[in-house]
VMD Tcl script that builds the backbone (N, CA, C; Angstrom):
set m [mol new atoms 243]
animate dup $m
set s [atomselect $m all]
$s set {name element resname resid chain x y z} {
  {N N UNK 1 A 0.843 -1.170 0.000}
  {CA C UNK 1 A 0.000 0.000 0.000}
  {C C UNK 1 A 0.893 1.239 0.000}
  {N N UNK 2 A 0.545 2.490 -0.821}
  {CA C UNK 2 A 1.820 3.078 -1.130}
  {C C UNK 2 A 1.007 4.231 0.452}
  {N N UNK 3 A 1.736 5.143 0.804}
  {CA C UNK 3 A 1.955 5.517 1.273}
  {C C UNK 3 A 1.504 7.284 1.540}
  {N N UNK 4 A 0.150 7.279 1.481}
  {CA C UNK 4 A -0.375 8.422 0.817}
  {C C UNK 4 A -1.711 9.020 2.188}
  {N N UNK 5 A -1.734 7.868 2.972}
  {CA C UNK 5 A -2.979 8.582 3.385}
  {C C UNK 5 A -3.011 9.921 4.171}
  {N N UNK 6 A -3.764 10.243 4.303}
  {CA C UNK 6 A -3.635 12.171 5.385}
  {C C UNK 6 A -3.725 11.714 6.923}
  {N N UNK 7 A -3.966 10.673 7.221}
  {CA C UNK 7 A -4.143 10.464 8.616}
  {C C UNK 7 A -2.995 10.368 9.182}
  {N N UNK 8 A -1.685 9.644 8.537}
  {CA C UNK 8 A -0.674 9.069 8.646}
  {C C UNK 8 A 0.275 10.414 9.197}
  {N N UNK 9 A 1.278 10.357 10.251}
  {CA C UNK 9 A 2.119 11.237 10.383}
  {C C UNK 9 A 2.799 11.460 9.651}
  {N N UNK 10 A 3.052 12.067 8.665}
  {CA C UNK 10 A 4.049 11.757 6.906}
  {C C UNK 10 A 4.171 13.451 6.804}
  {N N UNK 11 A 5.225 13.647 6.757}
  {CA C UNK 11 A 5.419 14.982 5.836}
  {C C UNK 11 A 6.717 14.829 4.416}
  {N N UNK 12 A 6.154 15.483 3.494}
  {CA C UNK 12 A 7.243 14.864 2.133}
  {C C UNK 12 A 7.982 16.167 2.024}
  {N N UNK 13 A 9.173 15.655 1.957}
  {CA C UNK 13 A 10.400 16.621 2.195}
  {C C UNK 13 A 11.297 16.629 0.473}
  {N N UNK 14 A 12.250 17.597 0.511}
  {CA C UNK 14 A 13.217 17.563 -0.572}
  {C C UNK 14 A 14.751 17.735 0.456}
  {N N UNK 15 A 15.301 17.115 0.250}
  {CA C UNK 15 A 16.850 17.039 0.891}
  {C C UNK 15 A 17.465 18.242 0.259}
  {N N UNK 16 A 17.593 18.940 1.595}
  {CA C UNK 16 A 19.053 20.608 0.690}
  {C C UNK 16 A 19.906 20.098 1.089}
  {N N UNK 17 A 20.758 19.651 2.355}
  {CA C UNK 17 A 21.989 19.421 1.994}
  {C C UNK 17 A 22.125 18.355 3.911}
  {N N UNK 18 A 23.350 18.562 4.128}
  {CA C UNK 18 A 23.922 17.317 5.273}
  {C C UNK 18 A 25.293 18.701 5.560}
  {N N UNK 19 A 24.655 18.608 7.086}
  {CA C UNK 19 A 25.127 19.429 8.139}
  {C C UNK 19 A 25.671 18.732 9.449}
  {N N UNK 20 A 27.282 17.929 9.447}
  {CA C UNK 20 A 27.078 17.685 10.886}
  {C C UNK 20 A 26.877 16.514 11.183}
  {N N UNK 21 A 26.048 15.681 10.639}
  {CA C UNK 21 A 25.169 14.436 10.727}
  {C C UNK 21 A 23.394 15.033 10.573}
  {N N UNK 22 A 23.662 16.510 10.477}
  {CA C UNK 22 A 21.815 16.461 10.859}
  {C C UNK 22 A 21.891 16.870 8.889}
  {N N UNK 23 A 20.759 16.662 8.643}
  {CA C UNK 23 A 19.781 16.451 7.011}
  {C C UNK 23 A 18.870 17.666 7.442}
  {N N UNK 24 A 19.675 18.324 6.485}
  {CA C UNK 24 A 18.730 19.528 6.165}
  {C C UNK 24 A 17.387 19.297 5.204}
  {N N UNK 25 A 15.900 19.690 5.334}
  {CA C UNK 25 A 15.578 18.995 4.230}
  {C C UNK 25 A 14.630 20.487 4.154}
  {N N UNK 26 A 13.104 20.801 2.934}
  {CA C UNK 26 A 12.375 21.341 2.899}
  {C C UNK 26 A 11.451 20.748 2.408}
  {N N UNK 27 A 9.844 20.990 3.199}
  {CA C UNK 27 A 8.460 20.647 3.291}
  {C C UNK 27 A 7.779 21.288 1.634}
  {N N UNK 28 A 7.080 20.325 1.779}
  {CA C UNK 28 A 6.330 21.381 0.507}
  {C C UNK 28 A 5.442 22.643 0.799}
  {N N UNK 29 A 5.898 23.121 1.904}
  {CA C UNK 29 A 5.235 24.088 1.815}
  {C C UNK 29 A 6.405 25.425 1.784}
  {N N UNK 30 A 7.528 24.738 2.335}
  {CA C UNK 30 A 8.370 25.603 1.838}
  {C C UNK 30 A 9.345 25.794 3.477}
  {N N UNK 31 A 8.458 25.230 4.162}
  {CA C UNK 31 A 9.427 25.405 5.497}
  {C C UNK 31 A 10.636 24.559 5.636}
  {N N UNK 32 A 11.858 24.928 6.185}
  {CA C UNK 32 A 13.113 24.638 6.249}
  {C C UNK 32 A 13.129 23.453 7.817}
  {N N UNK 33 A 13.755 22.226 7.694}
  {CA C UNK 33 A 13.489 21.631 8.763}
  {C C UNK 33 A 15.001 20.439 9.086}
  {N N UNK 34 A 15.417 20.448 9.980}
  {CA C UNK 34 A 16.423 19.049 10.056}
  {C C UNK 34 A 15.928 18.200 10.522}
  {N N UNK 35 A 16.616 16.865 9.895}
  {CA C UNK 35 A 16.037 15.809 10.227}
  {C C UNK 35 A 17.395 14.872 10.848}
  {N N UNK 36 A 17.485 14.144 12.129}
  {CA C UNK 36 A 18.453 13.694 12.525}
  {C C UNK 36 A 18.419 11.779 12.053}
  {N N UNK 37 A 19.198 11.774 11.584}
  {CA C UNK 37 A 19.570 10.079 11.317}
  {C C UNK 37 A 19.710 9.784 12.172}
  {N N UNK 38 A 19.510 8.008 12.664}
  {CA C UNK 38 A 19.669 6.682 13.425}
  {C C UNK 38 A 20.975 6.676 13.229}
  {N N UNK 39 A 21.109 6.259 14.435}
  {CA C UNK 39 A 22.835 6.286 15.172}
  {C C UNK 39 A 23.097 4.946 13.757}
  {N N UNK 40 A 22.700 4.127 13.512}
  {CA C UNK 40 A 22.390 2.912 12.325}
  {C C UNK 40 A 22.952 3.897 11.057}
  {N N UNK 41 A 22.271 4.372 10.917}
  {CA C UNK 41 A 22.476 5.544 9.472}
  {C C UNK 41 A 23.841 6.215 9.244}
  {N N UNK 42 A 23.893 6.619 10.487}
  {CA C UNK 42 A 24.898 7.968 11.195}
  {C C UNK 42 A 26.203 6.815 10.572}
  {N N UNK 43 A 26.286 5.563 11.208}
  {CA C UNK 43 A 27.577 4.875 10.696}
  {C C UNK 43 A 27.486 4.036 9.299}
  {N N UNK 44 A 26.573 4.387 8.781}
  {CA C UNK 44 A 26.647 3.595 7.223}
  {C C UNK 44 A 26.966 4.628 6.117}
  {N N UNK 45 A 27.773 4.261 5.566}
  {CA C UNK 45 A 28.762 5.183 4.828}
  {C C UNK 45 A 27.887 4.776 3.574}
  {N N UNK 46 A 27.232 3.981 2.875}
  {CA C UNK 46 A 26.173 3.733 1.686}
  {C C UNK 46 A 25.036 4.470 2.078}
  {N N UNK 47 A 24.462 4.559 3.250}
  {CA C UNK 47 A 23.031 5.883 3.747}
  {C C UNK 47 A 23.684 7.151 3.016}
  {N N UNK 48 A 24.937 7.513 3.710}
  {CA C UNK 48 A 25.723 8.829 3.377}
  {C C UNK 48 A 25.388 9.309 1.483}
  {N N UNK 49 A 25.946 8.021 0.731}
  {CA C UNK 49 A 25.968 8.215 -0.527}
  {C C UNK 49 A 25.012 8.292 -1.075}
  {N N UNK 50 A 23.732 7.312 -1.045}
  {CA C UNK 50 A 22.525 7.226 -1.219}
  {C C UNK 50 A 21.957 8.801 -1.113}
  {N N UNK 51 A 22.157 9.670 0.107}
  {CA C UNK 51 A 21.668 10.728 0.212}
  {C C UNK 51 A 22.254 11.607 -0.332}
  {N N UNK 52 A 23.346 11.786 -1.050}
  {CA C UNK 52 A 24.280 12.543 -1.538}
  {C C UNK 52 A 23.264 12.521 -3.249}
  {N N UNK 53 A 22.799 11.313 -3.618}
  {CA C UNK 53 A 22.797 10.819 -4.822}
  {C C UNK 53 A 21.377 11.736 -4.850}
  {N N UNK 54 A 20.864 11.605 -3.860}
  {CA C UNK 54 A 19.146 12.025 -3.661}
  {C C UNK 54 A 18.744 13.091 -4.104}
  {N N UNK 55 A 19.807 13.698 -2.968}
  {CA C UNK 55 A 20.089 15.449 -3.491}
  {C C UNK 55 A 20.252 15.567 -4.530}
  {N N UNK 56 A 21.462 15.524 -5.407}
  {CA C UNK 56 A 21.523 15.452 -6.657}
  {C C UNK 56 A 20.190 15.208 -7.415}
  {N N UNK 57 A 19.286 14.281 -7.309}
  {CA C UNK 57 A 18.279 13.851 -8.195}
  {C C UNK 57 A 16.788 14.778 -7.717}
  {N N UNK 58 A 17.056 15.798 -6.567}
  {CA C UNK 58 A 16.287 16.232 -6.294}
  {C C UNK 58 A 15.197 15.723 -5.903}
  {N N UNK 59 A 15.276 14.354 -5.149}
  {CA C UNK 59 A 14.104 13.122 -4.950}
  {C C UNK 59 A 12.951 14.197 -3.517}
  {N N UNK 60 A 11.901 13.498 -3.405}
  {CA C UNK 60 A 11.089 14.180 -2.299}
  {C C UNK 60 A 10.692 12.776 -1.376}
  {N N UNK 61 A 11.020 12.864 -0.232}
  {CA C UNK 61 A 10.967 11.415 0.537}
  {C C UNK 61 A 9.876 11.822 1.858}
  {N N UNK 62 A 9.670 10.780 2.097}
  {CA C UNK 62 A 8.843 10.912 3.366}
  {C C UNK 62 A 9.375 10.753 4.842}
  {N N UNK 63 A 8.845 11.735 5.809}
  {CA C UNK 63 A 9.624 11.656 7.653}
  {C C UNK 63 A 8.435 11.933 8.057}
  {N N UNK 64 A 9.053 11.026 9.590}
  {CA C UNK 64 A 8.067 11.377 10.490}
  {C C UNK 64 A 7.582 12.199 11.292}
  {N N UNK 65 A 6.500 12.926 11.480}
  {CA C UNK 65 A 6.333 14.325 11.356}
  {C C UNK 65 A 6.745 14.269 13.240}
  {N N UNK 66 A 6.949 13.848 13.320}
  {CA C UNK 66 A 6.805 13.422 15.051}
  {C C UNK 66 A 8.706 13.212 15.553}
  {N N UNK 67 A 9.151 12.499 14.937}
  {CA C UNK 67 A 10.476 12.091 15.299}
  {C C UNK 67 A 11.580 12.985 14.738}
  {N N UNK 68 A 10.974 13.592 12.972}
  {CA C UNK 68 A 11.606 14.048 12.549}
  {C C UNK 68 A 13.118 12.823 11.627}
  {N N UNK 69 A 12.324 11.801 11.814}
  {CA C UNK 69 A 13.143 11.018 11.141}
  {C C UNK 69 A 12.499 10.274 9.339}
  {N N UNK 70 A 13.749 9.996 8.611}
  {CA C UNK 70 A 13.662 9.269 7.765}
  {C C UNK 70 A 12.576 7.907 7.781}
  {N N UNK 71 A 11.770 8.051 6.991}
  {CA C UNK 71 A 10.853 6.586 7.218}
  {C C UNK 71 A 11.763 5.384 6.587}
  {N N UNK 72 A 11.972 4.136 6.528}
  {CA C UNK 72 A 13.024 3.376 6.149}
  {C C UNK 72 A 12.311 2.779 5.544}
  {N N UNK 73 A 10.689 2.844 5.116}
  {CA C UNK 73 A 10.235 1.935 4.085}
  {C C UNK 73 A 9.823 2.811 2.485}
  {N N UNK 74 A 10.286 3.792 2.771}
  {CA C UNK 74 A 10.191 4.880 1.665}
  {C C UNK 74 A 8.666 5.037 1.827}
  {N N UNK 75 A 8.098 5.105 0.649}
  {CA C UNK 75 A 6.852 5.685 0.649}
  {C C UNK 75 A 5.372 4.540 0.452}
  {N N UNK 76 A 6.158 3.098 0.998}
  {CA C UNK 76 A 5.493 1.869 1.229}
  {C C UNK 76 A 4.978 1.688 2.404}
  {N N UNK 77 A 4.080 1.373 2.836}
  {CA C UNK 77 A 3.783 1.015 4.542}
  {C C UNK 77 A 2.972 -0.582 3.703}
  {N N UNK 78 A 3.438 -1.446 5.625}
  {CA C UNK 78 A 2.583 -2.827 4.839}
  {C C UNK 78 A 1.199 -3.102 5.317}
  {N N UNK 79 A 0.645 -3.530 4.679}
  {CA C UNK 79 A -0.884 -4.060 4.111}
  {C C UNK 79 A -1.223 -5.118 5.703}
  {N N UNK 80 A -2.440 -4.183 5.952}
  {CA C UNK 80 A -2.857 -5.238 7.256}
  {C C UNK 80 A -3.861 -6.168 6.901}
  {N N UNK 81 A -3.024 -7.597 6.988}
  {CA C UNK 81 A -3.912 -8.903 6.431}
  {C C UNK 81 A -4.278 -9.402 7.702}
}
mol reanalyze $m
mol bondsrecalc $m
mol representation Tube
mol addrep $m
């Protein structure tokens, strides 16, 4: 199930840049926000590149409006059977 509903804590971001360890990103509405990576993230040097690549591609990803973190299933949540 993709990942769309309004109920859901979800805000869709665009990555500006990597400060530090903190992810600078912007909302579609235009507000400026950091988002802090999992100590997990923080030491994976492929997260690092991946997000480097993102930027570049100008991708728009989804966080949790609450934690302020990266969702790790992208813009998938799973199907309650």
């Amino acid at each position: 199930m993709l990942l769309n509903s309004k109920n859901l804590s979800v805000l869709e971001v665009q990555v500006l840049g990597i400060y530090q360890a903190k992810i600078e990103v912007k909302t579609i509405s235009g507000k400026c926000l950091f988002v802090y990576p999992t100590q997990t993230q923080k030491d994976d040097p492929l997260f690092w590149q991946s997000l480097k690549d993102i930027i570049k591609a100008k991708l728009w990803l989804p966080i949790n409006k609450t934690l302020n973190q990266l969702i790790d299933s992208d813009w998938l949540v799973p199907l309650n059977t």
